[in-house]
Backbone as CSV, one residue per row, in Angstrom:
resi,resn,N_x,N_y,N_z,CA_x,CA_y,CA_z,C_x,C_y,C_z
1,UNK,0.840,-1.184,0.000,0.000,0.000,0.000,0.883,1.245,0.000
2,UNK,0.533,2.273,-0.656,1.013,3.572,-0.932,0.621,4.012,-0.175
3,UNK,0.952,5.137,0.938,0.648,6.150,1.583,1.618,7.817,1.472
4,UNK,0.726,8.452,1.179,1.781,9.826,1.791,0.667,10.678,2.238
5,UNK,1.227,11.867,3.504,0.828,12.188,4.605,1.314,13.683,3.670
6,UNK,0.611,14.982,3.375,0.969,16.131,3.090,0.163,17.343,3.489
7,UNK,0.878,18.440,3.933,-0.532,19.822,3.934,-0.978,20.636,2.592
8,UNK,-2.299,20.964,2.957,-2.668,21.668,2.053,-1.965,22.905,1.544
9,UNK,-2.103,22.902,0.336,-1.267,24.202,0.645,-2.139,25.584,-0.706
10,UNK,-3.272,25.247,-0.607,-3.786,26.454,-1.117,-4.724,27.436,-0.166
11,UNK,-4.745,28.994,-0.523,-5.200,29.543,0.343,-6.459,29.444,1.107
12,UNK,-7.668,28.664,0.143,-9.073,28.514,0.156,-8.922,26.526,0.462
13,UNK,-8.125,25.962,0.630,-8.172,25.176,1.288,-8.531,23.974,-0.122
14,UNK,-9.206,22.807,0.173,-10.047,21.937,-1.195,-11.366,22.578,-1.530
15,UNK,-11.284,23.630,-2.125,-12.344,24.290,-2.362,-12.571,24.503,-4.081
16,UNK,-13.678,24.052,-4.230,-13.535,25.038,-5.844,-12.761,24.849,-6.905
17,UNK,-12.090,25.634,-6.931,-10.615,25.256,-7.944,-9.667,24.213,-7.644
18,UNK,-9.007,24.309,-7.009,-8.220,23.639,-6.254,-8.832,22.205,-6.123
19,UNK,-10.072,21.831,-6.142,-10.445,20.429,-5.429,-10.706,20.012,-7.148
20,UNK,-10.925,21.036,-7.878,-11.159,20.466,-9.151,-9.592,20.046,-9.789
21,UNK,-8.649,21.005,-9.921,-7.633,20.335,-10.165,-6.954,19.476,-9.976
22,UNK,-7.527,18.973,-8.914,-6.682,17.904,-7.873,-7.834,16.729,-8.127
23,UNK,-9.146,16.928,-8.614,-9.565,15.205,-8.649,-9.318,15.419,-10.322
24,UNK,-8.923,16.071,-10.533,-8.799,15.808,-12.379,-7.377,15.284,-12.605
25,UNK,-6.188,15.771,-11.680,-5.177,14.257,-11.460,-5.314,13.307,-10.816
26,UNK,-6.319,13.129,-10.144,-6.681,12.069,-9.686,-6.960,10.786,-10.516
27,UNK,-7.696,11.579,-11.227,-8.588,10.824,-12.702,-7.568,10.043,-13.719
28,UNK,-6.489,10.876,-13.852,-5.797,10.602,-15.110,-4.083,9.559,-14.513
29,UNK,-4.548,9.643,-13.033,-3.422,8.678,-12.583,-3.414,7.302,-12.854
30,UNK,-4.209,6.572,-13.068,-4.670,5.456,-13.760,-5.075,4.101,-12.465
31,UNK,-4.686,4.781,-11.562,-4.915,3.949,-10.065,-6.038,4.892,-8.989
32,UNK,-6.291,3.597,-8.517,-7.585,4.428,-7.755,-6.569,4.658,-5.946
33,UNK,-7.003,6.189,-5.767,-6.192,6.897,-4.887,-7.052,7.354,-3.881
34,UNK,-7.204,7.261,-2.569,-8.134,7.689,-1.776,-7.734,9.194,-0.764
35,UNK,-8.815,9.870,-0.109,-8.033,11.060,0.532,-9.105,11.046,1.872
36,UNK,-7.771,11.119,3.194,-8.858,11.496,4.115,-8.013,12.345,4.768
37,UNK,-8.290,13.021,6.044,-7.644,13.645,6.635,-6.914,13.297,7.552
38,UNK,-5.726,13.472,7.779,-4.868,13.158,9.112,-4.885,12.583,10.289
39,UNK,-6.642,13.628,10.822,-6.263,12.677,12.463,-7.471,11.666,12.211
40,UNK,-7.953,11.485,10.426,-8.760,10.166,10.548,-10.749,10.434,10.752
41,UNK,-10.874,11.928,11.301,-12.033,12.030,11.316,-12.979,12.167,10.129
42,UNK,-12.322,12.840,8.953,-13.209,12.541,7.391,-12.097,11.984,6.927
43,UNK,-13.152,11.117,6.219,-12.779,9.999,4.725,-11.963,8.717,5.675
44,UNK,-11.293,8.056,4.672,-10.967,8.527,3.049,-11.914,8.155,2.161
45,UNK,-12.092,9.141,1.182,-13.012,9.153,0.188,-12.206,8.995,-1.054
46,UNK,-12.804,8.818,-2.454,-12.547,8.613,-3.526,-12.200,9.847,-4.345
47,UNK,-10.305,9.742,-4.233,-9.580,10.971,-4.432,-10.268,11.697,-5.904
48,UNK,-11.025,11.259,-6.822,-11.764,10.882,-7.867,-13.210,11.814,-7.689
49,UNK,-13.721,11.953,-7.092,-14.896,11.926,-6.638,-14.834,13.532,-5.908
50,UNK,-15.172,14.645,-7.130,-15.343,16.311,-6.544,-16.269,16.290,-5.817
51,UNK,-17.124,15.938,-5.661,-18.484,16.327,-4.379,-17.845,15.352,-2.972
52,UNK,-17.197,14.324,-2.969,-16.545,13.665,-1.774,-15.232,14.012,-1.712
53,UNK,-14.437,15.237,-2.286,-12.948,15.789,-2.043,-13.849,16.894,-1.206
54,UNK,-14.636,17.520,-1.858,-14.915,19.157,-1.350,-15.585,18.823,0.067
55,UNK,-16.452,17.632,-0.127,-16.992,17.122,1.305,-16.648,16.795,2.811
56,UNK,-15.328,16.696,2.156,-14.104,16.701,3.567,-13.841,17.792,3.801
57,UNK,-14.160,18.869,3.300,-13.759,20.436,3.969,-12.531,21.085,4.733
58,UNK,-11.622,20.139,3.605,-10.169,20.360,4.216,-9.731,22.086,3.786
59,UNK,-9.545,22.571,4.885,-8.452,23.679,4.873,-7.318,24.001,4.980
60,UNK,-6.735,25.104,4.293,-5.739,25.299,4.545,-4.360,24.977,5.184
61,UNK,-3.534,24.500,4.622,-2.838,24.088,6.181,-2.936,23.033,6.951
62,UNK,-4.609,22.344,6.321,-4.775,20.746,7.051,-3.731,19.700,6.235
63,UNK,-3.717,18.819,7.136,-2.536,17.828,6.852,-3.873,16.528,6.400
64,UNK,-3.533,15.789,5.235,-4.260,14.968,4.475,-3.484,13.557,4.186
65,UNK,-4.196,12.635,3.972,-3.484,11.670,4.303,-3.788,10.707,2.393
66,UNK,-3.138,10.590,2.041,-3.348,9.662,0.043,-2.802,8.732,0.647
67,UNK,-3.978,7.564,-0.376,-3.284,6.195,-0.065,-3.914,5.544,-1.223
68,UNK,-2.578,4.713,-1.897,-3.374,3.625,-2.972,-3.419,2.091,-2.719
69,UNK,-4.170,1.412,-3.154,-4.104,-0.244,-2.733,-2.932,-0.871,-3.669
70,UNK,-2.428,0.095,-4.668,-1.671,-0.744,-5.616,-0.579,-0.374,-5.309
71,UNK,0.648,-0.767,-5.168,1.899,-0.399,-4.860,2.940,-0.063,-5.990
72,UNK,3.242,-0.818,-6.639,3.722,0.271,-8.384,3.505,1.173,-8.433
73,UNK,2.158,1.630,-9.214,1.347,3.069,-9.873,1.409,3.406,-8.481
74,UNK,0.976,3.395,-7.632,0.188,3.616,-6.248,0.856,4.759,-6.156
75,UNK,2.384,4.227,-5.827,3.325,5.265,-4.995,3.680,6.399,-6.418
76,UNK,3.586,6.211,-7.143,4.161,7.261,-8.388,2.756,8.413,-8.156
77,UNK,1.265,7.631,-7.977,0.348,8.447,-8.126,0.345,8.838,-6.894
78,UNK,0.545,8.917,-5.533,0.442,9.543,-4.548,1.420,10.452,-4.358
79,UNK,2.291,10.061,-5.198,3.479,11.093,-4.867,3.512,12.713,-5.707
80,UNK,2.666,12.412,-6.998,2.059,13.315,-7.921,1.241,14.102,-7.159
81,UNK,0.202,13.545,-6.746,-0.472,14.513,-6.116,-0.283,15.023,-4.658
82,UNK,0.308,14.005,-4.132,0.814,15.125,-2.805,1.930,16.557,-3.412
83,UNK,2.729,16.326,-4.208,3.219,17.312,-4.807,2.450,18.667,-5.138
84,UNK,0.966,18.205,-5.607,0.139,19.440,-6.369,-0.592,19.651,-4.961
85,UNK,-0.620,19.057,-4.199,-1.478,19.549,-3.328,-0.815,20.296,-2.094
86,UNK,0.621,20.283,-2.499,1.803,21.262,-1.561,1.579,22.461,-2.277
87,UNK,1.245,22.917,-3.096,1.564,24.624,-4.395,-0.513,24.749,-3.595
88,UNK,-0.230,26.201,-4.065,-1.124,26.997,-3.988,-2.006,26.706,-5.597
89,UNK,-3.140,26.184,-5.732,-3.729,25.547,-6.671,-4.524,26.907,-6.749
90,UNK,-4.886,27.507,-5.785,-5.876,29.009,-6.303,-4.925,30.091,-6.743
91,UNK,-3.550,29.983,-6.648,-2.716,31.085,-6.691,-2.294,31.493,-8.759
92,UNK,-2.525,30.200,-8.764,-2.483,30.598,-10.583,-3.880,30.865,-11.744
């Protein structure tokens, strides 16, 4: 199993833009990637899935937890998007 542990790092948190860019690499990673939050109280939900990213109401600064069942792709695709989800996704 793939795991990586990262903070948010846009200003508006998984909101909007940001939650859209981020399940649209989700989509195109070719492995199914899940997202919950840190200390475990929402998700993990289906990193895939914009109405269950935005539903976790992660902000700013919250620390989020990706995990894939596949270990190959898994770790290449968690590592992609913990990357995009370190940058300010509303800032461009």
């Amino acid at each position: 199993m793939a795991e990586r542990r990262v903070k948010v790092g846009s200003s508006v948190g998984l909101h909007a833009r940001p939650a859209n860019l981020f399940v649209t690499a989700a989509k195109e990673q070719g492995v199914k990637v899940r997202i919950g939050t840190a200390d475990g109280e929402r998700g993990p939900v289906d990193a895939a899935s914009i109405l269950s990213v935005m539903g976790l109401g992660v902000k700013s600064g919250e620390e989020v937890v990706l995990t894939s069942s596949d270990d190959e792709q898994g770790e290449a695709a968690v590592a992609a998007l913990a990357e995009l989800l370190e940058q300010d996704l509303d800032a461009s």
